[in-house]
C-alpha positions as CSV (number, residue, x, y, z in Angstrom):
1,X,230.0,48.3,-30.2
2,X,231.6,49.8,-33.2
3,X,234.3,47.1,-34.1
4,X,236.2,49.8,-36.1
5,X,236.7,52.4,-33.0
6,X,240.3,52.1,-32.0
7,X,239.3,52.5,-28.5
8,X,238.6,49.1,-28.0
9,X,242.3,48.4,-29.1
10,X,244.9,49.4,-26.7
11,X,249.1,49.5,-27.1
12,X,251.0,47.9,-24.0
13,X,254.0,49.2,-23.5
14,X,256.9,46.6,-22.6
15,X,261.6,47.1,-22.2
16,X,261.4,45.6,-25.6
17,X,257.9,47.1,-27.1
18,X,255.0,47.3,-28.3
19,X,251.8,44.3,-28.3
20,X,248.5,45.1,-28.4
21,X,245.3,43.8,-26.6
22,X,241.6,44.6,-26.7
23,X,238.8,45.4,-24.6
24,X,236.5,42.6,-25.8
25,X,239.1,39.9,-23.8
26,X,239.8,41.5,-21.4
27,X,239.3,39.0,-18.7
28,X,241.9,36.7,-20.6
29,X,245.6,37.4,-20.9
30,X,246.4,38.0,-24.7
31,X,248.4,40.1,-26.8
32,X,249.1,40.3,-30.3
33,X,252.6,41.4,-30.6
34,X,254.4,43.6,-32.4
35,X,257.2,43.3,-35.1
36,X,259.0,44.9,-32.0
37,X,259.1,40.8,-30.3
38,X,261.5,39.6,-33.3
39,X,263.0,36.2,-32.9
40,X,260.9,35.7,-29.9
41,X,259.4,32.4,-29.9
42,X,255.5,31.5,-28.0
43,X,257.7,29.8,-25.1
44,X,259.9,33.4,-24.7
45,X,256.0,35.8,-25.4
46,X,253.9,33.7,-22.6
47,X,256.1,35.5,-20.2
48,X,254.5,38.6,-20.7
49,X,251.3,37.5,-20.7
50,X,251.1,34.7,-17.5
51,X,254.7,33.6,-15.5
52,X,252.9,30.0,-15.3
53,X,251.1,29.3,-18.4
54,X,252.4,26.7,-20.9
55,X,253.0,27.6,-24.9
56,X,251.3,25.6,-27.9
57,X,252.1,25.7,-31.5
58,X,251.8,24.2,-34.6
59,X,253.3,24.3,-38.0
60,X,251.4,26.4,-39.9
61,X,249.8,25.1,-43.6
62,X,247.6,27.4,-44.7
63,X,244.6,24.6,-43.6
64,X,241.7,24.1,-41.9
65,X,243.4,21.9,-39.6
66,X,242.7,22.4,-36.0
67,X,244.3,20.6,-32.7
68,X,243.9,20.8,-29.3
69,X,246.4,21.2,-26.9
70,X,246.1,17.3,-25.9
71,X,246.9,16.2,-29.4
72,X,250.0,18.4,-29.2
73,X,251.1,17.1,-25.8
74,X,250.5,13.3,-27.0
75,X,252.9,13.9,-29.4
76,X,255.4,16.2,-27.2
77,X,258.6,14.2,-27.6
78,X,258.4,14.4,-31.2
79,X,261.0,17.1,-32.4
80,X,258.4,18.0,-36.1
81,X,255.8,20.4,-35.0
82,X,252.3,19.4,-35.3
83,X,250.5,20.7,-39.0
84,X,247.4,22.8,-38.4
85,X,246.1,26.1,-38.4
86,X,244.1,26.1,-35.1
87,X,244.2,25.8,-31.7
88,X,241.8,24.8,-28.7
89,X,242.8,24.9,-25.5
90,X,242.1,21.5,-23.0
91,X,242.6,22.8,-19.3
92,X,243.4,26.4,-17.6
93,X,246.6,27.9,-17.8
94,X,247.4,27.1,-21.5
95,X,248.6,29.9,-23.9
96,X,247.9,29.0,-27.8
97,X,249.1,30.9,-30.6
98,X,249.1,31.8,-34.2
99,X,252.1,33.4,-36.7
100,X,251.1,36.0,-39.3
101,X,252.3,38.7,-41.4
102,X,249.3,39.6,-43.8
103,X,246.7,36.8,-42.6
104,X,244.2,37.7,-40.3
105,X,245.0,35.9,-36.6
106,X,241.8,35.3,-34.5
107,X,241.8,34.6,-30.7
108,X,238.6,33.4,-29.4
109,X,237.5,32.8,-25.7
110,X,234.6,31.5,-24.1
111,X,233.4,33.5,-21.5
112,X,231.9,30.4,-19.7
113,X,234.0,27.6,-19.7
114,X,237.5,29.9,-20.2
115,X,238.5,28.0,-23.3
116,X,240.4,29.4,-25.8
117,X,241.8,29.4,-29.5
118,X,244.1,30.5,-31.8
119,X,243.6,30.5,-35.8
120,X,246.1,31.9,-38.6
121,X,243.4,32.6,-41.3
122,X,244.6,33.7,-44.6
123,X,242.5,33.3,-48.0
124,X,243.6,29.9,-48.4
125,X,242.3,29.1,-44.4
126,X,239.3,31.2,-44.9
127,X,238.0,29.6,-47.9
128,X,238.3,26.1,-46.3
129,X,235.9,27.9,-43.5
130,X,238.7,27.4,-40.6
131,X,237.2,30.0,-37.9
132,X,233.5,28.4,-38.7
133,X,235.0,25.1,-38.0
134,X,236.5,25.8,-34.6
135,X,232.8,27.4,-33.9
136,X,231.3,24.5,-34.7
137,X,234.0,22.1,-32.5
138,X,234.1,24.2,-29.9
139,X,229.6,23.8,-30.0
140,X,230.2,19.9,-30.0
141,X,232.5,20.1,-27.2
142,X,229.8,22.4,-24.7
143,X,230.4,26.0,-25.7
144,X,227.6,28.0,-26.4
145,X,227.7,30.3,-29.4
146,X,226.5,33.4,-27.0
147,X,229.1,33.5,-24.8
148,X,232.3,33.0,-28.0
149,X,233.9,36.1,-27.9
150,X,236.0,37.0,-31.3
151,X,239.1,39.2,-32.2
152,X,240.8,39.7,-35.1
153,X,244.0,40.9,-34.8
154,X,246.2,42.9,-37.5
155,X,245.9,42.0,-41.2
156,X,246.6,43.2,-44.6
157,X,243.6,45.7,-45.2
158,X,241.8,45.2,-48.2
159,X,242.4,48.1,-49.9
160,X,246.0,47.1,-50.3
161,X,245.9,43.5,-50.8
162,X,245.1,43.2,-54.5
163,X,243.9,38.8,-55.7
164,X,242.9,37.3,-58.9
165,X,239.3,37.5,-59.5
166,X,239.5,33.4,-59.2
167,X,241.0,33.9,-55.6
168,X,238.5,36.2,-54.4
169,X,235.3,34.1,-55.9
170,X,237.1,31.1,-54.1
171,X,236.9,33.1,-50.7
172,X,233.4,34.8,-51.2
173,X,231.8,31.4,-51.6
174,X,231.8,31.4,-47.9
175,X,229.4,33.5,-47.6
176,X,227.2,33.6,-50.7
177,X,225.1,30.9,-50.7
178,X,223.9,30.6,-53.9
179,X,225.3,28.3,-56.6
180,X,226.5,31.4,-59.3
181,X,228.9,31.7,-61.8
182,X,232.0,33.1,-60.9
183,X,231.4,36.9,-62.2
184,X,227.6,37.3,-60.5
185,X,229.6,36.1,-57.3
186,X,232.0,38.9,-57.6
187,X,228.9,41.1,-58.6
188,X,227.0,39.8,-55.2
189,X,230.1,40.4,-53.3
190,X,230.3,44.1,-54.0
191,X,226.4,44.3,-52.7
192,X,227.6,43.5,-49.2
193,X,228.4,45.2,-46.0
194,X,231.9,46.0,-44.7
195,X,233.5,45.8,-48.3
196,X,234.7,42.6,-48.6
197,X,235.7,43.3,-51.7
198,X,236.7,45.9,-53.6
199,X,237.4,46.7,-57.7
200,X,241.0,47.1,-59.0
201,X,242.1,48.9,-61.7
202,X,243.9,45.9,-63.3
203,X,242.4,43.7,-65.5
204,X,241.1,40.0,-63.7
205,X,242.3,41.4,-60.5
206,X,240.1,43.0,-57.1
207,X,241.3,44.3,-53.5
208,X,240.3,41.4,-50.8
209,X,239.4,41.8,-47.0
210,X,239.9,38.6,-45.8
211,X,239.1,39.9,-42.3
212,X,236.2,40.7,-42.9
213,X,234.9,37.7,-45.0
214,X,235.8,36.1,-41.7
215,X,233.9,38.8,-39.6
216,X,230.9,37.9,-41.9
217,X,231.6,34.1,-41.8
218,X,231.5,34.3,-37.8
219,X,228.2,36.2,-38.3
220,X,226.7,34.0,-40.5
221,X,227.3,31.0,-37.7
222,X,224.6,33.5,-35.4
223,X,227.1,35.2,-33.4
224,X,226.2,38.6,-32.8
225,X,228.1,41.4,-33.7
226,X,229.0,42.7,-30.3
227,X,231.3,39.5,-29.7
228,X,233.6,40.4,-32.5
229,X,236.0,43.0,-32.4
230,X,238.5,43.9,-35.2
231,X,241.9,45.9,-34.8
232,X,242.1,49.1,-36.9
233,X,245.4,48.0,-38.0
234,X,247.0,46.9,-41.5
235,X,249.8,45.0,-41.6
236,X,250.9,46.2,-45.2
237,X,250.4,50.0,-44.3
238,X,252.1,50.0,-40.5
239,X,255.8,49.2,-40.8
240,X,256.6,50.4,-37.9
241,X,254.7,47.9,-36.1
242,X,254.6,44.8,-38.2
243,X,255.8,42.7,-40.9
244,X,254.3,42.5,-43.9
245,X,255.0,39.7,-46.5
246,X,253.3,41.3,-49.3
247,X,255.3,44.3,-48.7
248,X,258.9,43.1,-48.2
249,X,258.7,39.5,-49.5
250,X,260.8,38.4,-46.3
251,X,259.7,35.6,-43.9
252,X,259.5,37.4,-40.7
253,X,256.2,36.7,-38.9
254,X,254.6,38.1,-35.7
255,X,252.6,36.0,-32.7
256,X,249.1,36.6,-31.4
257,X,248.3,34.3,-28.0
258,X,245.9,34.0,-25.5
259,X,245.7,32.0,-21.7
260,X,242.8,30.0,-21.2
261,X,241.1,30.8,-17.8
262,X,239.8,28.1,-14.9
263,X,236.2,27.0,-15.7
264,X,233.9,29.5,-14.3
């Protein structure tokens, strides 16, 4: 599978617009909506995607933080939103979901048990290692690695999302093992694939592609390339299709969910 062939990305058509899904999850109701879905909150965006599933949420912090749906409903009289950045879904017929307008959002599904997840993963969430995290949960609570299926929605691209050097190092830790100083990191991080980084012409600055430090992060946990798919889509350079805070500066922000499945 070629993760960068738009084929495995398709645009459904809706009265109010445009959301997109993707081949790999196919067996799970998803979408990542458009900028088109405005004011629409999780409980308004299930309907498209299941008449009869439920909505979770949390209040995003830029964390590794992850929930599941249970710690959510203990806490479902409370008016405050619970903080995290993640996800996991308990029993069948639950929708999670993640807010973005640059960060990447992932949506993962287990092709066995029909569990799913929803991370918001910008630099801050993908230097504390959020989507290796939820792998790892999602291990201790019976998934297998070989049947996680991973897709990251619409994102700044990195050739448009220009970082501090210090940033950049912070986020390439991830996945450079070795203990370097800060400029042979940089210097490593140029050596590998998919261009996580790239040079800028301002001084102490680069071009990140948080997506796909998280692409190698998820590889780097032994998940095989042909369970991760990544939408050919920038946030930054599509207007027409989604908000972009790095653009406009304006706190508009659009939703990525997914239904968990019965247990197989």
């Amino acid at each position: 599978m070629n993760n960068n062939f738009s084929s495995q990305w398709q645009w459904q058509e809706t009265e109010k617009g445009s959301y997109l899904t993707c081949k790999l999850l196919r067996d799970w109701q998803h979408g990542f909506f458009s900028s088109h879905f405005q004011g629409q909150p999780p409980e308004i965006l299930v309907k498209y995607l299941h008449p009869s599933a439920s909505s979770y949420r949390v209040k995003q912090i830029h964390s590794d933080v992850v929930v599941s749906t249970d710690d959510i409903d203990s806490v479902k009289n409370n008016t405050n939103l619970v903080e995290g950045d993640g996800i996991i879904t308990k029993k069948p017929l639950q929708s999670v979901w993640a807010a973005s307008a640059d960060c990447t959002p992932v949506l993962i599904a287990d092709r066995s048990t029909g569990k799913v997840t929803a991370i918001h993963s910008g630099w801050r969430g993908t230097a504390s290692k959020i989507v290796p995290k939820v792998i790892n949960l999602l291990k201790s609570q019976g998934s297998k690695k070989e049947n996680l299926l991973f897709a990251l929605g619409p994102a700044i691209h990195g050739k448009v999302y220009q970082v501090d050097q210090a940033v950049a190092t912070t986020v390439l830790k991830t996945v450079i093992p070795e203990d370097l100083e800060a400029s042979l990191i940089l210097e490593k991080g140029y050596q590998l694939s998919n261009e996580p980084i790239l040079p800028d012409t301002e001084e102490n600055k680069v071009k990140l592609n948080v997506t796909q430090v998280i692409n190698l992060q998820i590889q780097q946990e032994n998940i095989s390339p042909e369970q991760i798919t990544i939408a050919p889509y920038c946030t930054y350079q599509n207007p027409e299709y989604f908000f972009s805070y790095r653009r406009t500066k304006e706190k508009n922000v659009q939703w990525s969910g997914i239904v968990s499945l019965f247990n197989s």
